[in-house]
C-alpha positions in Angstrom: -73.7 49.3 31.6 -75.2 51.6 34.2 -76.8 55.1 34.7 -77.0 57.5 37.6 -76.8 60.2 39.5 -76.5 60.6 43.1 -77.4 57.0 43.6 -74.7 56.3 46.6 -74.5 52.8 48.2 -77.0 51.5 45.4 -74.7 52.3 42.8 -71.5 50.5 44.4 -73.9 47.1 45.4 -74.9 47.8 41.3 -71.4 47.8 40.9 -70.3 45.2 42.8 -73.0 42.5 41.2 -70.7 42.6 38.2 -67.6 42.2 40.1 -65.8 39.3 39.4 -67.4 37.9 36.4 -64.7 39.4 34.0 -67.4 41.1 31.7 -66.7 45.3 30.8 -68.7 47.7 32.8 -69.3 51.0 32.0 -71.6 53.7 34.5 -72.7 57.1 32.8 -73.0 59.6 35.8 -75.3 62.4 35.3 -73.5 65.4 37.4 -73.7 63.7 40.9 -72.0 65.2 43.6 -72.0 62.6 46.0 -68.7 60.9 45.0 -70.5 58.0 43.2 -68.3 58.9 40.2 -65.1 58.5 41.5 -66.1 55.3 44.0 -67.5 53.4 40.7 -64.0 53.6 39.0 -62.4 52.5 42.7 -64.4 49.4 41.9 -63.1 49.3 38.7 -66.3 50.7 36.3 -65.3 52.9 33.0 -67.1 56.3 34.1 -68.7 58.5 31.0 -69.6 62.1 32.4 -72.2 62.9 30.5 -72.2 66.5 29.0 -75.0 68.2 30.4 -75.4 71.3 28.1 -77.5 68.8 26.3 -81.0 68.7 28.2 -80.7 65.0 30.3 -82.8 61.9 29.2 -82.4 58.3 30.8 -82.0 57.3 26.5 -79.2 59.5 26.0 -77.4 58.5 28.9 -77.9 54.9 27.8 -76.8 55.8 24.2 -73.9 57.1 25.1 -73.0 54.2 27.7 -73.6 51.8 24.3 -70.9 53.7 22.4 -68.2 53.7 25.1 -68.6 49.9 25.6 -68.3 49.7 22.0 -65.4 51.8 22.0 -63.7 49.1 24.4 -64.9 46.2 23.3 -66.1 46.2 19.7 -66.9 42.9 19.2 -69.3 42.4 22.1 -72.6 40.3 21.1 -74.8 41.6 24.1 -75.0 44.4 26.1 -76.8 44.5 30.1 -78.2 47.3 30.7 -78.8 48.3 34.3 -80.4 51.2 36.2 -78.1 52.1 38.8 -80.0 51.9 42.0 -80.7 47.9 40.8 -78.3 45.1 40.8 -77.8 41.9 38.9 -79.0 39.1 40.7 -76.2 35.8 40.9 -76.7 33.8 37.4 -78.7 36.4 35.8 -76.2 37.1 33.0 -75.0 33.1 32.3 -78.9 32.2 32.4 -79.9 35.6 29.9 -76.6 35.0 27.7 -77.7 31.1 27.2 -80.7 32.1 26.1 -80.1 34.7 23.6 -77.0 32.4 22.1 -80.3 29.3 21.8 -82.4 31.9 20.4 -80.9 33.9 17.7 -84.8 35.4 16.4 -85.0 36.7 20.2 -83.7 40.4 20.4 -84.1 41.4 23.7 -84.0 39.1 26.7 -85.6 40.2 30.7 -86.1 38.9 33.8 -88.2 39.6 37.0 -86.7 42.6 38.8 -88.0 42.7 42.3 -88.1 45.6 45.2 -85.3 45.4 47.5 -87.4 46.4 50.1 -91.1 46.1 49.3 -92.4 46.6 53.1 -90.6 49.8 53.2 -93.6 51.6 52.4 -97.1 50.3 49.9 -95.3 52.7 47.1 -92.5 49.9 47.1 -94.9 47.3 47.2 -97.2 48.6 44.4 -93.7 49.0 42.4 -92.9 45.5 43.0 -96.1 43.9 42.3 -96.2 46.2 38.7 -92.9 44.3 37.6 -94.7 40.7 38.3 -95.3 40.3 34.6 -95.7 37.3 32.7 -93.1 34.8 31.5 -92.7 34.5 27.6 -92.7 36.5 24.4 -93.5 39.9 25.2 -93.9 43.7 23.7 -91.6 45.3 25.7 -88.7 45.1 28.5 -88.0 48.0 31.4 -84.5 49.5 31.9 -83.0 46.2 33.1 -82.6 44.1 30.0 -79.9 42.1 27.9 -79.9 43.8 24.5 -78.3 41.7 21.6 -76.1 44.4 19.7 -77.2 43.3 16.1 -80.8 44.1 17.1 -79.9 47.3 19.5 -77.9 49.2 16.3 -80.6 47.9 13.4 -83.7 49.6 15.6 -80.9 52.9 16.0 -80.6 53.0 19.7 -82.5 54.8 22.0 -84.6 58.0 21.1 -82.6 60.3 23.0 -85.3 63.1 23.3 -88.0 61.0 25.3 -87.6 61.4 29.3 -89.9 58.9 30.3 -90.9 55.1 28.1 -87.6 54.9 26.2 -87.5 51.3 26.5 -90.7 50.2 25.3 -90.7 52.8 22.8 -87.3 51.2 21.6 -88.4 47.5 21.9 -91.3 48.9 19.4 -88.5 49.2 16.8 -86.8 46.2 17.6 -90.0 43.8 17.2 -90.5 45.7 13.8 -86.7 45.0 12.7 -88.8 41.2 12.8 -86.5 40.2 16.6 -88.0 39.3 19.6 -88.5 40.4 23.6 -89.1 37.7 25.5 -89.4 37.6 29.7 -87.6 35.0 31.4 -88.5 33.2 34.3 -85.7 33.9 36.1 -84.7 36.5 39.2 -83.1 39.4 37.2 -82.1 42.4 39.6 -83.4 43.9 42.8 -84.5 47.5 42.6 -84.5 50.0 45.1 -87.3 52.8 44.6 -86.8 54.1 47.8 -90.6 55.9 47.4 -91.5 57.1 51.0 -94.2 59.8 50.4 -96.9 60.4 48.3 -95.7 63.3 46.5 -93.1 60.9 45.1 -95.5 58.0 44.0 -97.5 60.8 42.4 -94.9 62.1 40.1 -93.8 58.8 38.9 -97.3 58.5 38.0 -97.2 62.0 36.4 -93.9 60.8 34.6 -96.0 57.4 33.6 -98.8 59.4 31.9 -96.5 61.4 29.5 -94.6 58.4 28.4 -98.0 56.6 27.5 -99.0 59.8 25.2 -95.5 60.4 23.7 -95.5 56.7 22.8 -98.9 56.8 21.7 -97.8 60.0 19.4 -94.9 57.9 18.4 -96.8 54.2 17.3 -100.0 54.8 18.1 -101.0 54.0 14.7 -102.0 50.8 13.7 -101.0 48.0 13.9 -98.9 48.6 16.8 -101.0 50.7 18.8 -98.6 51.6 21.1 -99.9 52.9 24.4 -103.1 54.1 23.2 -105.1 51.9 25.4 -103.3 53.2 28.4 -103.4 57.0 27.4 -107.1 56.7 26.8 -107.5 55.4 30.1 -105.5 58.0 31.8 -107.9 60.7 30.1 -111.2 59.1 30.6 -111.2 58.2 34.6 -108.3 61.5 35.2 -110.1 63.8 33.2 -113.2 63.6 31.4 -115.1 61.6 34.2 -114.4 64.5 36.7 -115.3 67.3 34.2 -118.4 65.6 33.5 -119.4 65.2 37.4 -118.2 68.4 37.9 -120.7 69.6 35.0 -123.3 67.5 35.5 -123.2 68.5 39.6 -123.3 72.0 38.7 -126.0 71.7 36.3 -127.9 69.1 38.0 -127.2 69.7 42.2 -124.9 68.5 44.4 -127.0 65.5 44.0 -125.4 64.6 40.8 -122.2 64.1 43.2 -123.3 60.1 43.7 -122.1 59.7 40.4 -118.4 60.2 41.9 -119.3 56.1 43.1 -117.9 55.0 39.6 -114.7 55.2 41.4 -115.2 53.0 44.4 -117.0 50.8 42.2 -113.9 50.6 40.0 -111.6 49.9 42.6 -114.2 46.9 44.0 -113.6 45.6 40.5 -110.1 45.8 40.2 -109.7 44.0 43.4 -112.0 41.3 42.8 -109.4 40.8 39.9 -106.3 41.1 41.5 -104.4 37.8 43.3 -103.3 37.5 47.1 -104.7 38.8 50.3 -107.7 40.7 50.2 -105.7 43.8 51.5 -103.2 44.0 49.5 -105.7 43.5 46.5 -107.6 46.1 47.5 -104.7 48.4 48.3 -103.5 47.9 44.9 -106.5 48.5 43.1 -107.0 52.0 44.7 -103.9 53.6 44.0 -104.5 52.3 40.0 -107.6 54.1 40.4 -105.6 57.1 41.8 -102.8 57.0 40.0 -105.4 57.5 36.8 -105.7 61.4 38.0 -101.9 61.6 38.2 -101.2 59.6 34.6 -103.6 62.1 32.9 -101.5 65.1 34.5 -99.0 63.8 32.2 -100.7 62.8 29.5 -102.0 66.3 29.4 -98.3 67.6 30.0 -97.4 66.2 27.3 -100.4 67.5 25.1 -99.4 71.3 26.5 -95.5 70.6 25.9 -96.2 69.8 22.0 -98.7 72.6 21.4 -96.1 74.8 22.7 -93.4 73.5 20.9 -91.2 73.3 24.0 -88.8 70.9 25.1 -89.5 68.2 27.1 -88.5 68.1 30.8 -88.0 65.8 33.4 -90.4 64.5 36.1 -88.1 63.2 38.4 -89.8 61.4 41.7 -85.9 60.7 43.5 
């Protein structure tokens, strides 16, 4: 099952990857209005319209996808779920449903989901090279994952309130129903992120920050620690560095400024880390550095959105 809106030619090539292998498909459109709706059934794809009176969330659309392809086939084993500007790469679902039907502790099978077009701009690039994780048991999938329906309904679906980290937050519950998520090493689905300009990268980072601090609000407790690690991070090189140049510069003089070299230091260190060519190492290891100004923004977001009691709302980057 899929979820979009407005996602156009990706959608029908999402579409079209299942074609043919005689499995149920089910898209849950989001109000697009650029026909995607009506081509997805052309190709014959159930279409849910979800009811948007409810505030939007990726989970909710993905809960209620679930239930329809429950409603038409109720004795499925495994669900695939897609995003819909990916699609399933040739022998991904034979290879993923082998494995789960060999490995009934495993919960929650993944591949590697690459960038369609990873030159198209170093957003694209930096987005594929995050998804290069490694092969085995893992903590957590992404939105592209085989989902064994025992384990899906025992962990109670999706949190539909969360707008950002819905699946790790929902593999969380599945590893503490005792199942598994494990990464194959096997081509999964190529993704198009279609991130052109910075303003984009940066939201995605924005959106990134308040899914580590929800989840860290959610699990952060031990053992699981869920994301605190990551929101930590966010806050000490986003936030409480700067504030304490910033102090210490005003305090001090603008001498104080050569403190501010922390951050090409860290980005010297994270390359020296990194593997492949030197530029792309180092490329990569500056906008991690960056992106940590951006991830706070959200992890402070989030802080804001809970003091106020508000609803959450989206950061969308597309």
């Amino acid at each position: 099952m899929a979820i979009g809106r407005n996602e156009g030619e990706r959608l029908m090539r999402c579409v079209r990857s299942v074609a043919g292998l005689g499995v149920p498909f089910v898209y849950v459109d989001s109000d697009s209005t650029d026909g995607s709706p009506e081509r997805a059934r052309q190709l014959g794809a159930v279409v849910v319209q979800l009811d948007l009176s409810i505030p939007f969330t990726a989970a909710r659309a993905r809960n209620a996808g679930f239930r329809a392809l429950m409603e038409q086939q109720p004795d499925l084993r495994f669900v695939q779920f897609v995003d819909g500007d990916c699609e399933i790469v040739p022998g991904w679902i034979p290879a993923a449903l082998d494995f789960l039907e060999s490995r009934p502790d495993v919960g929650v099978a993944c591949g590697r989901r690459r960038e369609r077009h990873p030159d198209a701009s170093v957003y694209n690039l930096l987005c594929d090279m995050e998804w290069d994780t490694p092969v085995g048991e893992a903590k957590a999938c992404g939105g592209d994952a085989m989902m064994r329906v025992e384990a899906f309904r025992q962990a109670g679906g999706f949190r539909d309130g969360l707008i950002a980290g819905e699946e790790p937050e929902l593999c969380v519950r599945i590893r503490a129903q005792g199942w598994k998520v494990y990464r194959l090493d096997h081509e999964m689905t190529l993704h198009d992120a279609a991130i052109t300009r910075f303003g984009q990268w940066w939201k995605r980072n924005v959106r990134a920050g308040h899914a580590f601090a929800e989840g860290a609000h959610l699990h952060g407790r031990p053992p699981e620690r869920h994301w605190v690690r990551e929101t930590r991070s966010a806050l000490l090189w986003g936030a409480v560095l700067p504030a304490i140049i910033a102090v210490t510069a005003i305090v001090l003089g603008p001498q104080a400024l050569v403190l501010a070299l922390v951050y090409p230091a860290q980005v010297v260190r994270l390359a020296l880390r990194e593997r492949g060519p030197i530029r792309t190492r180092v490329a990569r290891a500056a906008f991690l550095v960056l992106g940590k100004f951006a991830e706070a923004a959200g992890v402070l977001k989030f802080v804001l959105r809970r003091r106020q009691g508000g609803p959450a709302e989206l950061i969308e980057y597309k």
